[in-house]
N, C-alpha and C positions, 0 to 999 in steps of 0.2 A: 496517712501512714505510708511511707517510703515502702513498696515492694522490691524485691529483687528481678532483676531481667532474666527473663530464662535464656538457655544459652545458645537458642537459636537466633533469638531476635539481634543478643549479642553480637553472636558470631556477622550476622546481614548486617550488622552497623558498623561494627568490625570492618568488616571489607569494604562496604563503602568510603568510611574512614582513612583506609589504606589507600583509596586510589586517589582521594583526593588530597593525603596529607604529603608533607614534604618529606619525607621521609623516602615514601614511593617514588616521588620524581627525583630526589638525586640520590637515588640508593647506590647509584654508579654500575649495574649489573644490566641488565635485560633493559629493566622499567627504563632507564636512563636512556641508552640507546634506541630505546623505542617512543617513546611520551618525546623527548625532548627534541632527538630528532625530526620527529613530525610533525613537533610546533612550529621549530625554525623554520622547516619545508614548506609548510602552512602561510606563516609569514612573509617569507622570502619571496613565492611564487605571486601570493595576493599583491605581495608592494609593487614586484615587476609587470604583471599585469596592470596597477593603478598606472602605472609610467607609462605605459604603454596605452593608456585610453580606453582598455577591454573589461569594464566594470564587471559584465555579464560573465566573466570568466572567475574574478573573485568572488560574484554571487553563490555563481556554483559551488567553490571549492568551501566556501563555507558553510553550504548548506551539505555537502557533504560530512562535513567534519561531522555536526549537529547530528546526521545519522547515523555515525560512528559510533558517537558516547551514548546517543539513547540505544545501541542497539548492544553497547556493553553494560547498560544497566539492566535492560530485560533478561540479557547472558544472566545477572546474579542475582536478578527475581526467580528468573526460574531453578535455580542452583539449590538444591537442598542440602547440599554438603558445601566443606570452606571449600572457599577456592582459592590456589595460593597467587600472590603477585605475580608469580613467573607465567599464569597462565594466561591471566588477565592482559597482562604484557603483550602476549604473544598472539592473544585476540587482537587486543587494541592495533596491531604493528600489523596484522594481514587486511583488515578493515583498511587502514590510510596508505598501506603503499597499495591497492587495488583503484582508492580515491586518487590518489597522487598520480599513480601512473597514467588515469583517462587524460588529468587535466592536463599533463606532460606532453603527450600527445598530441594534442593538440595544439600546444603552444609550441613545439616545435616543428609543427606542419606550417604554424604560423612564420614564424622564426626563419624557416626556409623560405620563402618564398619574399621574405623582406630583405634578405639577405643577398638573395639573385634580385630583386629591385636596385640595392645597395650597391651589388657589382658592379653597374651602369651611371651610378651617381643619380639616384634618382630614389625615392621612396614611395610607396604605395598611396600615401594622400595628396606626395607632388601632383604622378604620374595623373592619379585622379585630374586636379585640379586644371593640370595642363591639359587633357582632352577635352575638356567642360570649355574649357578657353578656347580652343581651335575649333569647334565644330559651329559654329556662327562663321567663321573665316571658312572656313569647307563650303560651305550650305554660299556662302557669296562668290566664292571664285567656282564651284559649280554653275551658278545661274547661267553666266554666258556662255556654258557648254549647251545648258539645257535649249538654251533660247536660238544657239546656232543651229543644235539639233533641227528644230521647227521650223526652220528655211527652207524651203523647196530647193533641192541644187539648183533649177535652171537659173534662178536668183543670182550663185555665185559670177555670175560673167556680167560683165555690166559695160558699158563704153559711152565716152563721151560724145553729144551732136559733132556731128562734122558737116561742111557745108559741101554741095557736091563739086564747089572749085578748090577747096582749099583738098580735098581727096585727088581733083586730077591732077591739081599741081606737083602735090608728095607722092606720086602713085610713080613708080617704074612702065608699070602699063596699063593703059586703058582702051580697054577691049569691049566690044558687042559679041557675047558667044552664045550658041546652041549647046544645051544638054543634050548630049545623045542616049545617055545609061549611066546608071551607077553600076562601078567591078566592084571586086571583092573586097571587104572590108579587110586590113590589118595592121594591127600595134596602134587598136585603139584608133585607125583612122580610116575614114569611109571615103574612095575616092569616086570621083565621075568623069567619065570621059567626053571631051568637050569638040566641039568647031567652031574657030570663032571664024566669024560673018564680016565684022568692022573691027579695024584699028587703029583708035586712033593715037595711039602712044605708045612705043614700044622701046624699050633700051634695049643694047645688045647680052646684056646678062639677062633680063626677062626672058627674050627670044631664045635662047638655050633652056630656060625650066618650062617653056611650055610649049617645045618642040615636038612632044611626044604627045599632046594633046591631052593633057591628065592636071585636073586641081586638086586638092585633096584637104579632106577638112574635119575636125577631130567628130566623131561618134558620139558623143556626149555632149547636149548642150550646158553641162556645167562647167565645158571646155569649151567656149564660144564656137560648138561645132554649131552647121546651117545645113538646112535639108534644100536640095537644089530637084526641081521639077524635071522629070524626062523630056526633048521635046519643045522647053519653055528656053527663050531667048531674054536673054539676062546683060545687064550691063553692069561692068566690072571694072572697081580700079584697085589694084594693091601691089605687090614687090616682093611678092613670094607664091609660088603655088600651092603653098599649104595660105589657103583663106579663113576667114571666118567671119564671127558678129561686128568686129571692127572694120571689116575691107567694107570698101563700098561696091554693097552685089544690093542689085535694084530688077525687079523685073523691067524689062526694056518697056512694054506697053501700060505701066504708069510713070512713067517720068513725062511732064512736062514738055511743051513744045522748045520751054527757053531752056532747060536741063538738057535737051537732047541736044541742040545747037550750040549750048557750051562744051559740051565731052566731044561735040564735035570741032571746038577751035575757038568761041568765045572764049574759054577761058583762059585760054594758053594766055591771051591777050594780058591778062590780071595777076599775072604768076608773079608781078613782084611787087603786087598791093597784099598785105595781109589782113587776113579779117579776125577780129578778136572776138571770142566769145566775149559777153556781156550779159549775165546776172540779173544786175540789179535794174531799177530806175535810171540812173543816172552812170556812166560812165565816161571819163575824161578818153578824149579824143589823141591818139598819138599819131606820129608821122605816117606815113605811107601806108596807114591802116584803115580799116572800117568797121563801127561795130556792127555787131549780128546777135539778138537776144532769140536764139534759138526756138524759145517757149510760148514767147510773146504772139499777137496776131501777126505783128510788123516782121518780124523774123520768121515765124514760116514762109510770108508770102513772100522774102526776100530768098528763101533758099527755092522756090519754087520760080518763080520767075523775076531773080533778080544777079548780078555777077560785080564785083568787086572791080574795079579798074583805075588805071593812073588819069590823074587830073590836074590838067595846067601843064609846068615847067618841071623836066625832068633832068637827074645829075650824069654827068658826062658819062658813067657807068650803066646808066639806061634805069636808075630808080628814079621814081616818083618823089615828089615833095608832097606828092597830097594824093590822094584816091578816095573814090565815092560811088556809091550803088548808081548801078545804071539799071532802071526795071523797065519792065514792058508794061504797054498797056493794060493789060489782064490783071499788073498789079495792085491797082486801083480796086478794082472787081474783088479780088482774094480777099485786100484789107476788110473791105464794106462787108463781104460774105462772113467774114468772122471775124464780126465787132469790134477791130481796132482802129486804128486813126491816121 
């Protein structure tokens, strides 16, 4: 048997009815401008988010919606009286523009900050992309700083062997001198004051820079500076009174009997044989040269006791067609001493 609805249950079905019929969305009043509006809004903001790659930002605004309408349905559970559309409306419309405005918010903190990326011609997942890509290129062209770091300066100065005839030959002077003291250091350069003893080379520009008896040679052995002994007598050949790791400075009392008689005139003799560094194993023989392998047993004992000179038939000019080591006995002795041939 059909009962009658009492006209509570009515009225609650009623109202239900009302929110969700058409009637309520395009009544064109209140409901209109509020329901519909914050469909679109709903829509609108969720699509540009989707475009935008920010899922989690659609998740939200929908899971807000969701608690907009369950919380306008408890509004009319708890309602004992009607409640008209206009109110409902005006629930529903303080609910989603409070929703609306969070996620607004944030999308245009987002929004800004794409926008000054934009200004640059560049975008927020470029910019990403492109430091991901440079920092492997950073991390390599660091390495040879870090690695130069780990140098010890005195390292930076480094000079080629020189033989000590091919030194007096290039040298402006070549001198035996006494340290007497080191003066005062300045502009980075520590001088000492000198006597020389023997000379056996002097040009007349040398003789004006070391008139005053002063060498001078930089503070820093990362600056081929040399620390010179008070007192110690030293043998010297270079072309400037500022000296260093490249001049030839020898304490006088180890050089060699045949070293000491070439700086005293042997080698003037040889000054237009040149002697070629040599390397390797083998090196081709050129005119009025001689090799010299530095490293080898054969090449020390030649810079120890041996001197470069012309040999045979010379050009009207006074060069050589040919030159070849002249060593001393003792030469024999150095080789055997350390094991070369």
């Amino acid at each position: 048997m059909h009962r009658p609805e009492t006209s509570a249950a009515s009225s609650g079905r009623e109202r239900k009815a009302d929110i969700t019929s058409p009637s309520l969305r395009h009544s064109g009043s209140c409901e209109t401008g509020t329901i519909m509006e914050g469909h679109r809004r709903h829509v609108t903001l969720k699509f540009a988010l989707s475009l935008s790659g920010e899922w989690s930002g659609a998740e939200r605004i929908q899971r807000r919606s969701r608690l907009v309408a369950e919380s306008v349905l408890a509004h009319l559970k708890r309602s004992n009286s009607h409640t008209s559309h206009t109110d409902v409306c005006h629930h529903i419309e303080s609910k989603q523009a409070a929703a609306a405005a969070a996620a607004t918010k944030r999308s245009t903190t987002q929004s800004a900050v794409e926008t000054e990326l934009d200004s640059f011609g560049e975008s927020p997942t470029r910019t990403k992309m492109k430091v991901n890509r440079l920092l492997p290129l950073l991390a390599v062209l660091a390495l040879p700083l870090v690695m130069l770091a780990m140098i010890p300066t005195a390292d930076a100065c480094s000079c080629l062997p020189q033989h000590p005839q091919t030194a007096y030959c290039e040298s402006d002077y070549v001198i035996v001198a006494q340290v007497l003291r080191q003066t005062a250091s300045k502009n980075h350069m520590d001088a000492y004051k000198i006597a020389i003893k023997k000379e056996y080379k002097m040009s007349d520009e040398a003789r004006k820079l070391l008139r005053n008896g002063k060498l001078y040679t930089a503070s820093s052995g990362s600056m081929c500076g040399i620390t010179l002994e008070p007192n110690k007598l030293y043998a010297i050949a270079a072309n400037s009174d500022q000296v260093g790791l490249c001049d030839f400075i020898r304490p006088y009392s180890e050089l060699s009997i045949v070293e000491k008689r070439g700086l005293a005139g042997i080698y003037r003799k040889g000054c237009r044989c040149k002697i070629n560094q040599c390397m390797g194993h083998k090196c081709s023989q050129r005119v009025a040269s001689c090799n010299w392998t530095p490293f080898a047993a054969k090449g020390i004992c030649e810079t120890s006791y041996g001197s470069c000179v012309p040999a045979g038939i010379v050009k009207e000019d006074g060069t050589p067609l040919k030159c070849h080591w002249r060593r001393s006995p003792r030469y024999g002795q150095c080789v055997a001493k350390n094991g070369g041939k």
